[in-house]
SEBA-850821 format. One record per residue (C-alpha): x, y, z. Coordinates in pm, 1 decimal. Example, Ala and Ser with C-alpha at 12.3 -4.5 7.8 and 13.67 -1.06 7.14 Angstrom:
! residues 2
<xx->1230.0 yy->-450.0 zz->780.0>
<xx->1367.0 yy->-106.0 zz->714.0>
! end
This chain:
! residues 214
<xx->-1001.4 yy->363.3 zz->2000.2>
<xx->-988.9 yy->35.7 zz->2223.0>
<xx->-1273.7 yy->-47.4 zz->2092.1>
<xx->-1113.3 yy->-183.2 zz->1733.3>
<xx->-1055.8 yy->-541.7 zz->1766.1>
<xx->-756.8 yy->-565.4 zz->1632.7>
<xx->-667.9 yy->-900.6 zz->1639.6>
<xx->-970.0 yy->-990.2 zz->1405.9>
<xx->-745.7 yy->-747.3 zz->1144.2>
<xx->-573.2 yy->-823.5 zz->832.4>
<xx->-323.6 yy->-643.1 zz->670.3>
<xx->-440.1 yy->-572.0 zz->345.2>
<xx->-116.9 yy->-707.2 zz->207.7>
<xx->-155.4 yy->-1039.3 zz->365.9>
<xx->-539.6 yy->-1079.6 zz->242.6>
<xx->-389.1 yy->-999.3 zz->-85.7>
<xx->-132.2 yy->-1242.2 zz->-68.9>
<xx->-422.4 yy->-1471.5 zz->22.8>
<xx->-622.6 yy->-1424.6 zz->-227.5>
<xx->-341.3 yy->-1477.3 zz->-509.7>
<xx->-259.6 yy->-1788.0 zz->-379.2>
<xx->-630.1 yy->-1901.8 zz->-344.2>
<xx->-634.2 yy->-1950.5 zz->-779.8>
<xx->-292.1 yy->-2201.7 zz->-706.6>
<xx->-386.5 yy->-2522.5 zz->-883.0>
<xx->-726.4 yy->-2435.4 zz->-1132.2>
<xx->-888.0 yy->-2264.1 zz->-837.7>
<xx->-1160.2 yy->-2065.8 zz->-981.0>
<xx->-1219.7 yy->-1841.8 zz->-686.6>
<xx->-1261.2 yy->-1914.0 zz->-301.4>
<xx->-1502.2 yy->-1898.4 zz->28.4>
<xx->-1391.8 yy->-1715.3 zz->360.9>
<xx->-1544.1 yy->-1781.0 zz->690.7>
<xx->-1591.4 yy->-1444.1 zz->839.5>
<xx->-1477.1 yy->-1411.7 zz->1228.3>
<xx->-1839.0 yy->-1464.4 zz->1346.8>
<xx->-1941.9 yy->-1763.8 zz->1090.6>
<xx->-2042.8 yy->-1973.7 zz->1442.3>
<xx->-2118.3 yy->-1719.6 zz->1678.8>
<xx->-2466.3 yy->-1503.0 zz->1698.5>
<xx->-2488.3 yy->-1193.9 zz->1432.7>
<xx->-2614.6 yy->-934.7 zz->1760.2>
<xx->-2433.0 yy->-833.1 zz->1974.4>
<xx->-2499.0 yy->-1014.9 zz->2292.5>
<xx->-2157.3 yy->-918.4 zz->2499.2>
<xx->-2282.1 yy->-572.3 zz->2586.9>
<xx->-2616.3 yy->-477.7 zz->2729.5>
<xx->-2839.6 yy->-269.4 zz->2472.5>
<xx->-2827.9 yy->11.9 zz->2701.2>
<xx->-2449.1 yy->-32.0 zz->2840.9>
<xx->-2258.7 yy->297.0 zz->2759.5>
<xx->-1986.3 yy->40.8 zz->2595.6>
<xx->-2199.1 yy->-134.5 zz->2307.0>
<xx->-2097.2 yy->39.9 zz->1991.2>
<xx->-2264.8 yy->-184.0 zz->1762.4>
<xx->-2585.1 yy->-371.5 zz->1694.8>
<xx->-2417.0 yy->-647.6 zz->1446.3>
<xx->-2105.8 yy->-798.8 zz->1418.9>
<xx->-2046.0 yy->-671.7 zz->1058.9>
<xx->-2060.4 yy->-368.2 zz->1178.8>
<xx->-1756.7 yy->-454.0 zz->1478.0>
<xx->-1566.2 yy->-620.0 zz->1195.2>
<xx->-1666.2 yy->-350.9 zz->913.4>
<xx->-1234.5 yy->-295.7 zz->805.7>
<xx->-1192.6 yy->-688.9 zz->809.6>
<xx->-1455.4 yy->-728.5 zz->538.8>
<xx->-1347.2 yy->-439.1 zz->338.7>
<xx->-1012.2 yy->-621.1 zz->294.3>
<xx->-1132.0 yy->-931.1 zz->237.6>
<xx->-1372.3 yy->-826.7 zz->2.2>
<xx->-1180.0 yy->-544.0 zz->-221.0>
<xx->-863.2 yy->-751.8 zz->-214.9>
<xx->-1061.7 yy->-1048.1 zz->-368.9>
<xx->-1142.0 yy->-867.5 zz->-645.9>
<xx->-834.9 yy->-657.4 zz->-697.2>
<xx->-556.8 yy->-797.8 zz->-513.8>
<xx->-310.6 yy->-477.0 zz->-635.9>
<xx->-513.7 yy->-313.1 zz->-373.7>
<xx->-291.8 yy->-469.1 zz->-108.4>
<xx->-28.4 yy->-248.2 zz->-145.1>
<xx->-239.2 yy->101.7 zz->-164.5>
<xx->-239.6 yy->225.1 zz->216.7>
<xx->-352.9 yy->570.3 zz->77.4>
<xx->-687.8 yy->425.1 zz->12.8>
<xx->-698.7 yy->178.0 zz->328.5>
<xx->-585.0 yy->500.0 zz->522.1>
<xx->-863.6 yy->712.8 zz->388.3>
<xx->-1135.6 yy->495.0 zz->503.5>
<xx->-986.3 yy->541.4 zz->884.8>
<xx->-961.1 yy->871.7 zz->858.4>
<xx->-1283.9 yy->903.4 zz->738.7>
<xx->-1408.2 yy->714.4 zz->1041.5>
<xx->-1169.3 yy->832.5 zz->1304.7>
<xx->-1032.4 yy->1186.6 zz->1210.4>
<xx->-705.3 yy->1278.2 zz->1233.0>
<xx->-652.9 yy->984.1 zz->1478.4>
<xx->-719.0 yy->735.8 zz->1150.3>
<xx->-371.0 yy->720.7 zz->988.5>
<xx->-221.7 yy->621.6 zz->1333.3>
<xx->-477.8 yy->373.7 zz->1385.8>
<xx->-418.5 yy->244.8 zz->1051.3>
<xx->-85.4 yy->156.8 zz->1126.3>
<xx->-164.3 yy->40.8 zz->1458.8>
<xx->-383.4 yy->-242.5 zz->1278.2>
<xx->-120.8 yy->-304.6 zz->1076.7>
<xx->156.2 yy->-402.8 zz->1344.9>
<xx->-114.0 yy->-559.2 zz->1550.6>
<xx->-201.1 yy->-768.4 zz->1304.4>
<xx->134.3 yy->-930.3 zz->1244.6>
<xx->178.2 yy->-1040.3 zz->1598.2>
<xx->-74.0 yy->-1348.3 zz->1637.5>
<xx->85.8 yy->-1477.7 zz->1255.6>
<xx->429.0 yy->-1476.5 zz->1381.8>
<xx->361.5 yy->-1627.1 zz->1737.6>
<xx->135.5 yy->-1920.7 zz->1608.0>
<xx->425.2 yy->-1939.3 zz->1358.7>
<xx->710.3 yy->-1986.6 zz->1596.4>
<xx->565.8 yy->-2189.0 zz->1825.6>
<xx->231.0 yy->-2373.3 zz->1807.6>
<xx->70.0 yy->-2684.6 zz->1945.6>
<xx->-202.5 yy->-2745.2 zz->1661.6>
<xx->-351.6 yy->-2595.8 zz->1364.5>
<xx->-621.8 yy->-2513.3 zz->1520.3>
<xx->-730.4 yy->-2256.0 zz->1785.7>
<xx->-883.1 yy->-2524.4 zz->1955.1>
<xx->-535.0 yy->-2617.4 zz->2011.7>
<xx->-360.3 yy->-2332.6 zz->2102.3>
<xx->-501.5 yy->-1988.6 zz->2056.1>
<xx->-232.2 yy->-1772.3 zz->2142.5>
<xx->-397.6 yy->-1474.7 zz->2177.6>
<xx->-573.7 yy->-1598.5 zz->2493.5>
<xx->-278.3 yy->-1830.8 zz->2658.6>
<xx->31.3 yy->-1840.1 zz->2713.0>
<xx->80.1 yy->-2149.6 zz->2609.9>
<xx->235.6 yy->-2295.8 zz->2914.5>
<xx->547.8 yy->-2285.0 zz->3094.0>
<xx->930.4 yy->-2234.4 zz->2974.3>
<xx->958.9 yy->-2577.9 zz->3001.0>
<xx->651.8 yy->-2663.8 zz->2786.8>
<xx->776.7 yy->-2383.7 zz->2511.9>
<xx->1143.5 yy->-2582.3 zz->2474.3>
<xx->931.7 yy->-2924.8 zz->2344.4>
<xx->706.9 yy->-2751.8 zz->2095.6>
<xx->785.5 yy->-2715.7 zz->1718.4>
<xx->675.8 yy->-2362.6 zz->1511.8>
<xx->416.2 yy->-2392.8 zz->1249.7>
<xx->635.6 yy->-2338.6 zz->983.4>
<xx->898.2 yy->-2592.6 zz->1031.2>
<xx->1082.7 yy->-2544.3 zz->753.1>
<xx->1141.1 yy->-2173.1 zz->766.0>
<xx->1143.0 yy->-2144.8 zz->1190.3>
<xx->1332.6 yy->-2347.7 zz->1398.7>
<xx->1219.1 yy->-2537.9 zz->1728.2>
<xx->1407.4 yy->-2452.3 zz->2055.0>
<xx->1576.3 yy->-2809.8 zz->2068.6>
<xx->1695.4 yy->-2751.9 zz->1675.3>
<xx->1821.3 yy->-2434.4 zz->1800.2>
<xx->2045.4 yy->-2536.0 zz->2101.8>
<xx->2133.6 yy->-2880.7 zz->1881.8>
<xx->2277.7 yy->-2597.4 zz->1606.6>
<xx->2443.5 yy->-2420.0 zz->1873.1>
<xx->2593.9 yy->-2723.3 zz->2065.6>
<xx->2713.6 yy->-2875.3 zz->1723.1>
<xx->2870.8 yy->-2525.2 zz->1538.2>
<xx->2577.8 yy->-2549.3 zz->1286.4>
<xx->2449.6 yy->-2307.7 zz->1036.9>
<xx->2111.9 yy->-2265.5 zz->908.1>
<xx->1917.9 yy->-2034.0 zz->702.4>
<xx->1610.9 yy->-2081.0 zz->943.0>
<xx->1473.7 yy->-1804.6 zz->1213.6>
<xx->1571.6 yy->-1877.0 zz->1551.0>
<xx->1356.8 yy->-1866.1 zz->1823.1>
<xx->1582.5 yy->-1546.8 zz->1922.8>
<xx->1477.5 yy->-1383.3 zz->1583.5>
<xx->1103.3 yy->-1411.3 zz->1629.2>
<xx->1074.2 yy->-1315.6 zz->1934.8>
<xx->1258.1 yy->-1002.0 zz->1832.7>
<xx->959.1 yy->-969.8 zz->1587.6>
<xx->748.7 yy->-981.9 zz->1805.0>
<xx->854.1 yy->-713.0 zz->2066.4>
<xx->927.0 yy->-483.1 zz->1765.4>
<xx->576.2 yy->-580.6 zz->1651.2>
<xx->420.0 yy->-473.2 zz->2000.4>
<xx->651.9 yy->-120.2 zz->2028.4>
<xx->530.0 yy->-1.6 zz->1748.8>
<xx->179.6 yy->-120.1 zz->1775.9>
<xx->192.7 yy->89.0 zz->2124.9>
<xx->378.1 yy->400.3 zz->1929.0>
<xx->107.8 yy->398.0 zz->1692.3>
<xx->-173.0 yy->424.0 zz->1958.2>
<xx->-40.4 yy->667.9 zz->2171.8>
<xx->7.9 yy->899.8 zz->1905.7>
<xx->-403.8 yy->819.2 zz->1778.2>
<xx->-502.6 yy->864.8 zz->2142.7>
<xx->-338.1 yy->1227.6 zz->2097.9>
<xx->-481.2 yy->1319.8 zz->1768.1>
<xx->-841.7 yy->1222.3 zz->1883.2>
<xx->-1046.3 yy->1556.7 zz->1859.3>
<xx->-1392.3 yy->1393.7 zz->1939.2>
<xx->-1472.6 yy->1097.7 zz->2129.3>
<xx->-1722.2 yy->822.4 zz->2015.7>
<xx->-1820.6 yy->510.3 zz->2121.5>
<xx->-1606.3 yy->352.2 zz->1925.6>
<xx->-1280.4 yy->509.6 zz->2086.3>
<xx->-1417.8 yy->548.0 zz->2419.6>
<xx->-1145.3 yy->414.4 zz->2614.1>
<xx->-797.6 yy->217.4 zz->2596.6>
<xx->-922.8 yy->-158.9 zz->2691.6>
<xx->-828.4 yy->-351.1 zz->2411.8>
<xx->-658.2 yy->-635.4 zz->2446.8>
<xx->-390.1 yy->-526.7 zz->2220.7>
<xx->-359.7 yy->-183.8 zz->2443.6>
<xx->-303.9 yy->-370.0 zz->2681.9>
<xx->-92.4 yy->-689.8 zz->2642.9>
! end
């Protein structure tokens, strides 16, 4: 199952929500960069006779990410059906699928609401947080969230707190409590998959992702 990328998922929900919002203002429709737009189509990470390369193409790595790109596009009610989202794991990974499913869907909430809360650039150039940490404690107390006017920075929060103000805004309290909800259930999810797999494949050869792991 590690071998799922899951941070280069979607929730269906969220494309959805993406792709309403892409007709805002006369848009007639809209263009998406898929995750390899500047990187090689072939797989050149893995050997072509390592035990570990799954796939030839990347379209093939990121085959759910285009499904929910693509179908919620064109109907963006499909967001909200899991029953058919669910089907298309299960038809790929057995009784493991549903699990899986939902592990996608935790895991893909995490990298939103950390570049949300705290984030040094728009860009992953700029901070990518799935690879750093994103310096030290000190480091994290200067830096603003994304959203700014939903999330609060560290200094707004201890100003608030020093000064008996109220806001509306998430603290930096409340999204971190996201997040480690975000990555327990993410974990739930896979350990139950991992003991509903009936048949290995490449695929779900063995726990390493990233995710898995973190």
């Amino acid at each position: 199952m590690a071998r799922i990328d899951f941070s280069r998922g979607a929730t269906p929900e969220m494309a959805a929500r993406a792709n309403r919002c892409s007709l805002l203002g006369g848009a007639i429709g809209l263009s998406i960069e898929p995750k390899d737009a500047y990187y090689p189509k072939y797989d050149f990470r893995h050997k072509d006779n390592s035990p570990n390369k799954w796939y030839k193409w990347q379209h093939q790595r990121d085959w759910f990410w285009y499904q929910v790109w693509g179908r919620t596009a064109y109907n963006p009610n499909l967001g909200n059906r899991d029953d058919l989202w669910i089907a298309m794991f299960e038809e790929r990974f057995g009784p493991a699928g549903e699990d899986l499913y939902k592990a996608m869907k935790w895991a893909s909430m995490i990298l939103p609401d950390a570049i949300t809360s705290n984030c040094f650039g728009p860009d992953h150039r700029n901070h990518a947080p799935e690879f750093e940490w994103g310096d030290n404690v000190k480091a994290w107390s200067k830096s603003l969230p994304f959203d700014t006017q939903n999330v609060m920075s560290p200094r707004e929060w201890i100003d608030n707190l020093m000064n008996g103000k109220l806001s509306a805004k998430a603290t930096p309290l409340s999204m971190s409590a996201y997040l480690a909800k975000e990555v327990e259930m993410l974990r739930h999810h896979i350990e139950l998959a991992k003991s509903r797999i009936k048949k290995k494949t490449p695929e779900l050869q063995r726990p390493s992702n990233r995710a898995y792991n973190a």
